[in-house]
C-alpha positions as CSV (number, residue, x, y, z in Angstrom):
1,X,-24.4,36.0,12.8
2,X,-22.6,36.6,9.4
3,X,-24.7,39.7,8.4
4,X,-22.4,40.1,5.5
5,X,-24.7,37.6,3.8
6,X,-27.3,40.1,3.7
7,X,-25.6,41.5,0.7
8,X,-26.3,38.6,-1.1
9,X,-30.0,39.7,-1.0
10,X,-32.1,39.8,-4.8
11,X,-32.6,43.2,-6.1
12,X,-36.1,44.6,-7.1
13,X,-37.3,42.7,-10.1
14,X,-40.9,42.4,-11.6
15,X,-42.9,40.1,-9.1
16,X,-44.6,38.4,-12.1
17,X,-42.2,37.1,-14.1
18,X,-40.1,34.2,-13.5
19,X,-36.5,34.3,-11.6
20,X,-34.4,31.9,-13.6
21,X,-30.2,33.2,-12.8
22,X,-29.7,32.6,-16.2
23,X,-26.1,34.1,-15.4
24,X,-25.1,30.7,-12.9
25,X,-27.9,28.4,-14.7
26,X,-27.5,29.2,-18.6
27,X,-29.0,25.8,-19.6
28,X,-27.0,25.9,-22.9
29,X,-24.0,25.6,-21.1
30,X,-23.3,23.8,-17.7
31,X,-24.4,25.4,-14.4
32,X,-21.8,28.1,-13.2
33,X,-19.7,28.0,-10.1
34,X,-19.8,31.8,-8.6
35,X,-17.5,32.4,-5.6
36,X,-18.3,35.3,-3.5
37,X,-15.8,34.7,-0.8
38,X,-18.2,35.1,1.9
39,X,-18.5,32.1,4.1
40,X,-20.7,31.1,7.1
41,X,-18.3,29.5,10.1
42,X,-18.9,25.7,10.5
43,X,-22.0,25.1,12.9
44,X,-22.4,21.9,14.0
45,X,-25.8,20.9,15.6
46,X,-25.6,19.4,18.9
47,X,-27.4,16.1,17.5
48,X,-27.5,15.1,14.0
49,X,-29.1,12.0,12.1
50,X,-30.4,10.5,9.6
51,X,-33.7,10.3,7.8
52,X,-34.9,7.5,4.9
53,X,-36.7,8.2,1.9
54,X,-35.2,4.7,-0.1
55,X,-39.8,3.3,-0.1
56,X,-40.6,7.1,-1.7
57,X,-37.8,8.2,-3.5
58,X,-35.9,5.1,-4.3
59,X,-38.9,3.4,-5.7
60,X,-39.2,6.6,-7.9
61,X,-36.3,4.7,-9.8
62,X,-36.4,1.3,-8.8
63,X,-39.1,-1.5,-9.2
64,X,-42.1,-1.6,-6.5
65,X,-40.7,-3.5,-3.2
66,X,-42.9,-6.5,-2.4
67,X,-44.7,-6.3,0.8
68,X,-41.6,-8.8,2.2
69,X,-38.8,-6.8,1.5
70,X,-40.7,-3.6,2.8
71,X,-41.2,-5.2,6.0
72,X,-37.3,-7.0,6.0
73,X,-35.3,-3.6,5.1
74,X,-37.5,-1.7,7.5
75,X,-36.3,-4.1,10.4
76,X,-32.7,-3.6,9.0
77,X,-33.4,0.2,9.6
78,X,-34.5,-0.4,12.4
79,X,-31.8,-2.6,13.6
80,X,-29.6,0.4,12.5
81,X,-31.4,3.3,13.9
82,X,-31.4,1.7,17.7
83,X,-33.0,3.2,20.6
84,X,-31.1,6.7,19.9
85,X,-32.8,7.2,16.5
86,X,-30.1,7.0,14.3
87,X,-31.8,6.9,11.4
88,X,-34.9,9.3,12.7
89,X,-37.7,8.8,10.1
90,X,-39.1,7.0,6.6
91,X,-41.5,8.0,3.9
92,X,-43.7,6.3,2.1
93,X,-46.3,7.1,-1.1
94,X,-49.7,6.7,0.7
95,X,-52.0,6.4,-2.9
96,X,-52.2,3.5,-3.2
97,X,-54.6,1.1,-0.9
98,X,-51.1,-1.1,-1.0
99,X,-49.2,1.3,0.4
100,X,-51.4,2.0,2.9
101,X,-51.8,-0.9,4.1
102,X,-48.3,-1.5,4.0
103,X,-47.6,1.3,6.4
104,X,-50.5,0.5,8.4
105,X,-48.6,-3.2,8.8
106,X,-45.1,-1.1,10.0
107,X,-47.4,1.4,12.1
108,X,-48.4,-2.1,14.3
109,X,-44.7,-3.4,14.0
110,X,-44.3,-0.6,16.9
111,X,-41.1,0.2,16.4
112,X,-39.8,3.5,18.1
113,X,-37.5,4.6,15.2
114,X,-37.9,4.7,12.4
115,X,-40.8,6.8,13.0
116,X,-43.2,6.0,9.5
117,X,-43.9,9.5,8.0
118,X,-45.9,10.2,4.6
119,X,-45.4,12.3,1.4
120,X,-47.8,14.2,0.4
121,X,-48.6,16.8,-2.4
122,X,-50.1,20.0,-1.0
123,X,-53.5,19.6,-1.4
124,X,-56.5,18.9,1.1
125,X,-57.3,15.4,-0.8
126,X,-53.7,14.6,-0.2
127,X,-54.0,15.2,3.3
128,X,-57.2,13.4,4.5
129,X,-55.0,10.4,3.4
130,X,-52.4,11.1,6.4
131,X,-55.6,11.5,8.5
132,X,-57.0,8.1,7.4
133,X,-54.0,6.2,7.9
134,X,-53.0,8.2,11.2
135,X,-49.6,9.3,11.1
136,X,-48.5,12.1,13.0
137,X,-46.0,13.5,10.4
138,X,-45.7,13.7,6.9
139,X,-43.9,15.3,4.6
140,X,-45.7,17.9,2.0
141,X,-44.3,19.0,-1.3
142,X,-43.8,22.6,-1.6
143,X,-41.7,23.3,-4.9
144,X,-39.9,26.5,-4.1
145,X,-37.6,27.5,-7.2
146,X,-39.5,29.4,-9.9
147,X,-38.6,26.8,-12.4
148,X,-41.5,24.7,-10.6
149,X,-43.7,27.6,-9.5
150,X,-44.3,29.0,-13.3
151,X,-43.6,26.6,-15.6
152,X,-44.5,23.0,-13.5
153,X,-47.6,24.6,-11.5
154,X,-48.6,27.4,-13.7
155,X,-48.9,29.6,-10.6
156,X,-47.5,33.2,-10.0
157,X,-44.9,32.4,-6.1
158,X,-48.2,34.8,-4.4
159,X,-50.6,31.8,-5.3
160,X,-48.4,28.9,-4.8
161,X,-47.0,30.2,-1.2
162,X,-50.7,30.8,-0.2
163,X,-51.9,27.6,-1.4
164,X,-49.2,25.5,0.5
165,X,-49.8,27.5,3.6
166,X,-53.2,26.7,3.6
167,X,-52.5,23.0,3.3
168,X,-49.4,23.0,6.4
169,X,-52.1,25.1,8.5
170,X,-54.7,22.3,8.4
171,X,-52.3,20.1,9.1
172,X,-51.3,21.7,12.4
173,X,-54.9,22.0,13.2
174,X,-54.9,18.4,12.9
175,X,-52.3,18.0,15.2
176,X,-49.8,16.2,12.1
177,X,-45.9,17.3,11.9
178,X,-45.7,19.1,8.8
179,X,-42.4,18.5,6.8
180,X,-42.0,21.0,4.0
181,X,-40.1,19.7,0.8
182,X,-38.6,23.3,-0.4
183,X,-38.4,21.4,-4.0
184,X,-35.2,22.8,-6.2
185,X,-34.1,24.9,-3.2
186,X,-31.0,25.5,-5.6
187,X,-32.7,27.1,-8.2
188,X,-34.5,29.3,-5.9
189,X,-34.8,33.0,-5.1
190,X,-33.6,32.6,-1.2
191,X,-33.9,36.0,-0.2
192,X,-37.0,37.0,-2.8
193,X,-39.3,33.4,-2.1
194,X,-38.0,31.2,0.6
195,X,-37.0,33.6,3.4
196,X,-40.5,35.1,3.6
197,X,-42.4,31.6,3.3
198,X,-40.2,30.1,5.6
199,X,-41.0,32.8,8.0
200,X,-44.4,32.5,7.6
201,X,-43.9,28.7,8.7
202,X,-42.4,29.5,11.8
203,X,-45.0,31.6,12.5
204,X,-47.4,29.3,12.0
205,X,-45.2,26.8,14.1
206,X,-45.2,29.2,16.9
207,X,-48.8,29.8,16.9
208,X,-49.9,25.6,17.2
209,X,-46.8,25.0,19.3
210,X,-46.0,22.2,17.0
211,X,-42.8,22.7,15.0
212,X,-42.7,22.9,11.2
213,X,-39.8,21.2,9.4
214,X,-38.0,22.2,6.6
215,X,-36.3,19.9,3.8
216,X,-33.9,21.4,1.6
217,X,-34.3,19.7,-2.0
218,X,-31.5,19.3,-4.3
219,X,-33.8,18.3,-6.6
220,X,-31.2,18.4,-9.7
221,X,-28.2,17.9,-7.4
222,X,-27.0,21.4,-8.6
223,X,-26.1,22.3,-4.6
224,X,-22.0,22.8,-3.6
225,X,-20.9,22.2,-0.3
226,X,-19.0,25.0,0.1
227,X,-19.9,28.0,1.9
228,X,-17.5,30.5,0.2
229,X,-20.3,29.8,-3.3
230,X,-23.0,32.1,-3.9
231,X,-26.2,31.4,-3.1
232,X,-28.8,29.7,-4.4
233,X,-26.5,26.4,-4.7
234,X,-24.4,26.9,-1.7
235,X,-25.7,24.4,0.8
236,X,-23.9,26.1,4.0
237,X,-25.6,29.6,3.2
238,X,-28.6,28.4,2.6
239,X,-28.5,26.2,6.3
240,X,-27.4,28.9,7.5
241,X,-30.2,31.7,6.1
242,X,-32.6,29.4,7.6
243,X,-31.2,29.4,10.9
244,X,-30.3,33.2,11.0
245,X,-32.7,35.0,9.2
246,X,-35.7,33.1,9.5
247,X,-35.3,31.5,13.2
248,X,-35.7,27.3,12.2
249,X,-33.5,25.1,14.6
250,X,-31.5,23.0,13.9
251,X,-33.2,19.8,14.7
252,X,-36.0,20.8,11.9
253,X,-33.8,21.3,9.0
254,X,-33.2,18.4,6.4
255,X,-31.0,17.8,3.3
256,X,-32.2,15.9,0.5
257,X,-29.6,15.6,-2.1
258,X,-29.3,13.9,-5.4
259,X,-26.6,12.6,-7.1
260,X,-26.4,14.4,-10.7
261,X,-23.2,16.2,-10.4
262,X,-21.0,13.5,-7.9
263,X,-22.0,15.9,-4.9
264,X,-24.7,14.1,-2.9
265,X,-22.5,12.9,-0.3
266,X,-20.3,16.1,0.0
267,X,-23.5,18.3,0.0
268,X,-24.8,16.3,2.4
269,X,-21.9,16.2,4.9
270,X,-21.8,20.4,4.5
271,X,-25.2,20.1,5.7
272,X,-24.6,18.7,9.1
273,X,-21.4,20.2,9.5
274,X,-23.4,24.2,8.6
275,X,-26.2,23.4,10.7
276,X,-28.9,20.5,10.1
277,X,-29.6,18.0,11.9
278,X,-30.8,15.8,9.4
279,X,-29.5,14.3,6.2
280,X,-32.3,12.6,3.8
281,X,-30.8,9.3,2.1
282,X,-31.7,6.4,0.6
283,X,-30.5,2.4,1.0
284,X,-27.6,2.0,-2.0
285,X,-28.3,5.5,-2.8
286,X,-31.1,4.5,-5.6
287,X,-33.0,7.1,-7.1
288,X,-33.8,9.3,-9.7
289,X,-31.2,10.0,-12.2
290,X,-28.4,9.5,-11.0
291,X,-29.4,8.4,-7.7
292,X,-29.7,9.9,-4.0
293,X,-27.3,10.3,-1.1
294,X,-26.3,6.6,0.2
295,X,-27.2,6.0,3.4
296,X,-24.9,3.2,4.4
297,X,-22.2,6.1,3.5
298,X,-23.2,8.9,5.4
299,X,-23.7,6.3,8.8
300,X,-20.1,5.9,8.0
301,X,-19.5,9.6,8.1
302,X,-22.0,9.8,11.4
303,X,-19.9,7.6,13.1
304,X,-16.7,9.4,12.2
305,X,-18.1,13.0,13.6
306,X,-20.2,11.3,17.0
307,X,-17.8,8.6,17.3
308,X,-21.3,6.4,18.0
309,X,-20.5,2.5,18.6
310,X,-22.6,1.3,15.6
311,X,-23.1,-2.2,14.4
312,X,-22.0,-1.1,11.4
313,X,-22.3,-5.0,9.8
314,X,-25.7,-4.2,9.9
315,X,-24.9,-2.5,6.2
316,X,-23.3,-5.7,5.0
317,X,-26.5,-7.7,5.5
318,X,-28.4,-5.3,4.2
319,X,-26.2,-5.2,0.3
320,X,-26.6,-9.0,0.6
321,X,-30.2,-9.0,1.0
322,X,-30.4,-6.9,-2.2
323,X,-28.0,-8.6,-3.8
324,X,-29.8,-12.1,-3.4
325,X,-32.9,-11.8,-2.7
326,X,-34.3,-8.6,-4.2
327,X,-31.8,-9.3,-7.4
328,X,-30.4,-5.7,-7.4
329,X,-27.0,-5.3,-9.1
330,X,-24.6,-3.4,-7.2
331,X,-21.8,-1.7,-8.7
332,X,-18.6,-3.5,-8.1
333,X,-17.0,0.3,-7.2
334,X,-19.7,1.4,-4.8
335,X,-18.7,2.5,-1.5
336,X,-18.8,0.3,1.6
337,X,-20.8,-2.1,0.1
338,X,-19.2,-2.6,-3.3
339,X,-17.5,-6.1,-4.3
340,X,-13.9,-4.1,-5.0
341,X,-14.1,-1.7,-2.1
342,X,-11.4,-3.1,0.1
343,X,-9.8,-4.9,-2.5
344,X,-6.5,-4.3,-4.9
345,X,-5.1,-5.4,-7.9
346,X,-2.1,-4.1,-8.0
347,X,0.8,-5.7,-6.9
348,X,2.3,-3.1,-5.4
349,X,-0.6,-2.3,-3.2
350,X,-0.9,-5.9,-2.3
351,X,2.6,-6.4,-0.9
352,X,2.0,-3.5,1.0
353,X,-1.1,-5.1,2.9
354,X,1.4,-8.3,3.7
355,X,3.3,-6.3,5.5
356,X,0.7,-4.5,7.7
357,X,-3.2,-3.7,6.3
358,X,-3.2,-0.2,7.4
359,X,-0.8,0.7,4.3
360,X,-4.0,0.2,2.3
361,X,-6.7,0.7,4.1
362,X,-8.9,3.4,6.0
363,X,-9.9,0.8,8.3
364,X,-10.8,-2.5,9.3
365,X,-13.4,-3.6,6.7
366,X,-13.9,-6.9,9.1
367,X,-14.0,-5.7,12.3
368,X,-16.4,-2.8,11.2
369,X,-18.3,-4.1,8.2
370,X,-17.9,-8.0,9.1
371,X,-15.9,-8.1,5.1
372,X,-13.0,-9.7,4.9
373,X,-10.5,-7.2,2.4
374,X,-9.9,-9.1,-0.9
375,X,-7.7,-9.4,-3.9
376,X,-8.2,-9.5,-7.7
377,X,-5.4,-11.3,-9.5
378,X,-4.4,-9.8,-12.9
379,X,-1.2,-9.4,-14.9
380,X,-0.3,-6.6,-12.3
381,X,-1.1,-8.1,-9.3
382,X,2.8,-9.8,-9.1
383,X,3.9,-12.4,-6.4
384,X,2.6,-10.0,-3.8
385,X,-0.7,-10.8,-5.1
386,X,-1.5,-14.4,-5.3
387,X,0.3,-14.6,-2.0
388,X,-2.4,-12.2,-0.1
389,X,-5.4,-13.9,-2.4
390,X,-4.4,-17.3,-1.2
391,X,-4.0,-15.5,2.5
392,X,-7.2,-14.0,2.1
393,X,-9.1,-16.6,0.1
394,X,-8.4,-19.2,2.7
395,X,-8.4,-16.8,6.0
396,X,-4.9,-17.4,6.6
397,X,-4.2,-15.3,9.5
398,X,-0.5,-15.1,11.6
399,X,2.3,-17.5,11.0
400,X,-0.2,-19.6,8.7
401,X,-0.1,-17.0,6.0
402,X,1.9,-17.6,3.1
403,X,4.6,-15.4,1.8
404,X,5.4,-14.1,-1.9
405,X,8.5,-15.8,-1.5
406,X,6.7,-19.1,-1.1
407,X,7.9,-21.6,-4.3
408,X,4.1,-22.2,-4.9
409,X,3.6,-18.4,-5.3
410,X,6.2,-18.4,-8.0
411,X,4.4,-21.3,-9.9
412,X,1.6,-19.7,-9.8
413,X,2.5,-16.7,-10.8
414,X,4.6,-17.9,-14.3
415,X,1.9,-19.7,-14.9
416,X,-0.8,-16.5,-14.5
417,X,2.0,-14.3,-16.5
418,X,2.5,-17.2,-19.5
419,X,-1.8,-16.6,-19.9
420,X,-1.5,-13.1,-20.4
421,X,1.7,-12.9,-22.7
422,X,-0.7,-15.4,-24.7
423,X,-3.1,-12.9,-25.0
424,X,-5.3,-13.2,-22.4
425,X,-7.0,-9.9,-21.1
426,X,-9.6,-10.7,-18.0
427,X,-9.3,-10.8,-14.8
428,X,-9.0,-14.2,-12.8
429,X,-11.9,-15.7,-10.8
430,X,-11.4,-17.0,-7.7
431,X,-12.5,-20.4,-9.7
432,X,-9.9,-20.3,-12.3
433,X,-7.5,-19.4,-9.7
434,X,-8.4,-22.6,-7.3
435,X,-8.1,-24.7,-10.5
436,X,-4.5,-23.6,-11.1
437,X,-3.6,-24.2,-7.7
438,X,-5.1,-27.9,-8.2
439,X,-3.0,-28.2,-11.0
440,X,0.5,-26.5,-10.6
441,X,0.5,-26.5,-6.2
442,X,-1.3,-29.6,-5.4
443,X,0.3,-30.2,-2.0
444,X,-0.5,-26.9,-0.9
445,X,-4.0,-27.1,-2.6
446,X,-4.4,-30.5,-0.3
447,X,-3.2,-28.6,2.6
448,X,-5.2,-25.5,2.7
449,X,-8.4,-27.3,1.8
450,X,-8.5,-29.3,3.8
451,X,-8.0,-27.2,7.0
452,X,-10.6,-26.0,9.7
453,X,-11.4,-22.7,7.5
454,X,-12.2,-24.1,4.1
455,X,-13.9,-27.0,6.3
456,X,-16.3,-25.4,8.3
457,X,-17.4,-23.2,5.1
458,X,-18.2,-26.5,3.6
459,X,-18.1,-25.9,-0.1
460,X,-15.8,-23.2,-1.3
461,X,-16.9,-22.5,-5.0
462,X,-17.9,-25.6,-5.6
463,X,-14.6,-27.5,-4.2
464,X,-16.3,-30.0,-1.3
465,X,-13.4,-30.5,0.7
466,X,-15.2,-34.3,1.5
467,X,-15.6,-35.2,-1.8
468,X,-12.5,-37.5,-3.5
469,X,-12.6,-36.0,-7.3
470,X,-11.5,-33.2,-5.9
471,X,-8.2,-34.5,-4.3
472,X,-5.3,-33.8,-7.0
């Protein structure tokens, strides 16, 4: 144990008042990064996973899901999470008689994992709604930074710690899981406010032999994953507080991370690897602000540290769903499930992946993902280019691919350059580009069309390989 932390503890201040580290949050200026140069060793739980939040956070910033989609991304979770519990838990609002009857729906779907766990405010009220429904967790907010203690609940931290205790002690008398949301755990008094309530948690834990767990809420994404930071935004001294000074395993704590600064992921990766079991995410990453950790992200990163065989292409489905049938936009740049992601431009770049993929690439975007890597043809993109579009376009594989030294290549590509000395500035659509083949490769447009690949798919943009207009 890194006792040196102790140091770190607050100094006597009036109990009363507010403690608001003007000097790393000045609020007039950005949020300061203080290095202390004290840093826990990595501590990597023996089993990490992850938890969902994308029905109670995401919908925070996203339209209300219909009772269909629900019901369809919950099966993809499932279809994710496995027998092992990948992806451990989900949350949902319970206020509504909608959403209760929604989770009452995925309660008889029986699935082991993801469990269905509820979010909760800390009040009794609140709680008779777990009781009704019948869960057997839920989460409970517990805002912990005295940013939310005086100035969102009006309450001196005496009041508010006693209030939420009372609420997390009837649920143990009930015999329900309570999960504590430490609410802008980055903003808090670690030492001064969450070591004691968390301490009084475990107590309670110890005393209904039922354990209490603990989320750690980036509520403003103002945490750093680095442990040599100071405290209150360094997420591996904080994990490791927890653990050390206040007794909660592993397998209890919980990131929840937010987006605002470009941190979400990294936080949450510093979070397993210091100590937590669990990272809190949701599908696409949608949520407040700027959004929440990505889940189909951070499986990536689980499979890199466990080395797990996951169906991976599980996350493909799942972006086309919401791209087609829940009409969400995704960002052409987003990781792993972005249209660009393992796709170039430059030409450069592209006659590297002729000669072997792996130049470009971190992996296999096919066999892991089921995407095929692409190409987007532009005034840079050179010979190298259009060579790999027409080898990818066309799933030319092997001696069937076509070279940059190919004569149609070269038409091609004075014919793309000519467009762009006249002034043309956009990028070319795979549309356009099968329309220039038409008209300046015909023979190899015949060919290629007309082969088992662009057969079997049928239609390929709206070129029916059966159909005689479109034979040059």
């Amino acid at each position: 144990m890194d006792t040196s932390l102790d140091d770190l503890s607050s100094s006597s201040y009036d109990v009363h008042a507010p403690r608001l580290f003007k000097n790393i949050f000045p609020f007039v200026k950005p949020p300061r990064v203080v290095i202390d140069y004290m840093a826990p060793m990595p501590d990597l739980p023996s089993e990490i996973f992850l938890t969902d939040t994308t029905f109670r956070d995401g919908v925070q910033a996203f339209r209300p899901y219909s009772r269909e989609e629900i019901l369809t991304l919950f099966e993809y979770l499932a279809l994710l999470s496995g027998d092992k519990g990948v992806i451990r838990w989900t949350e949902f609002f319970l206020y509504s008689s909608r959403d209760r009857a929604v989770v009452q729906e995925l309660l008889d779907m029986d699935y082991k994992y993801p469990k269905v766990t509820g979010w909760i405010r800390a009040t009794l009220d609140d709680l008779r709604l777990v009781k009704e429904v019948g869960l057997d967790e839920t989460g409970i907010l517990t805002s912990i930074s005295d940013y939310h203690i005086f100035y969102k609940l009006n309450m001196t931290r005496d009041k508010a710690l006693r209030k939420y205790l009372m609420v997390v002690e009837e649920a143990l008398k009930s015999g329900i899981i309570p999960r504590c949301h430490l609410e802008d755990i980055t903003r808090a008094d670690i030492y001064g406010c969450v070591v004691p309530f968390v301490k009084e948690l475990m107590k309670l834990s110890e005393h209904y032999g039922i354990p209490v767990k603990i989320r750690l809420s980036d509520t403003l994404g103002l945490g750093l994953p680095f442990p040599f930071t100071s405290l209150p935004r360094s997420i591996p001294k904080i994990i490791h507080v927890l653990k050390y000074h206040c007794g909660v395993p592993s397998e209890c704590i919980e990131f929840h991370g937010h987006n605002d600064f470009s941190l979400a992921v990294a936080n949450s990766l510093s979070a397993w690897l210091y100590g937590a079991s669990a990272v809190n995410c949701t599908l696409l990453g949608i949520g407040e602000r700027a959004g929440n950790t990505p889940l189909e992200v951070m499986l990536v990163f689980y499979v890199q540290i466990t080395e797990d065989d996951l169906d991976l292409k599980v996350i493909t489905d799942i972006a086309k769903y919401y791209r087609e049938k829940i009409g969400y936009r995704i960002a052409e740049e987003a990781p792993i499930v972005g249209n660009k992601v393992f796709s170039t431009a430059a030409g450069i770049h592209a006659d590297g992946l002729l000669k072997n993929p792996e130049v470009y690439l971190p992996f296999d975007p096919e066999r892991v993902l089921g995407r095929r890597p692409g190409i987007f043809i532009n005034d840079r993109s050179g010979r190298a280019g259009i060579a790999l579009w027409i080898n990818f376009y066309f799933g030319l594989r092997g001696k069937n691919q076509i070279s940059k030294d190919h004569p149609a290549v070269d038409r091609l590509y004075r014919a793309i350059m000519e467009s762009y000395e006249k002034g043309r500035t956009s990028i070319y659509t795979d549309e356009e580009l099968l329309d220039l083949m038409k008209k300046y490769t015909p023979e190899l447009f015949r060919t290629l069309i007309s082969q088992c690949n662009a057969v079997q798919r049928g239609v390929i943009h709206g070129y029916d390989a059966s159909r005689e207009d479109n034979k040059p």
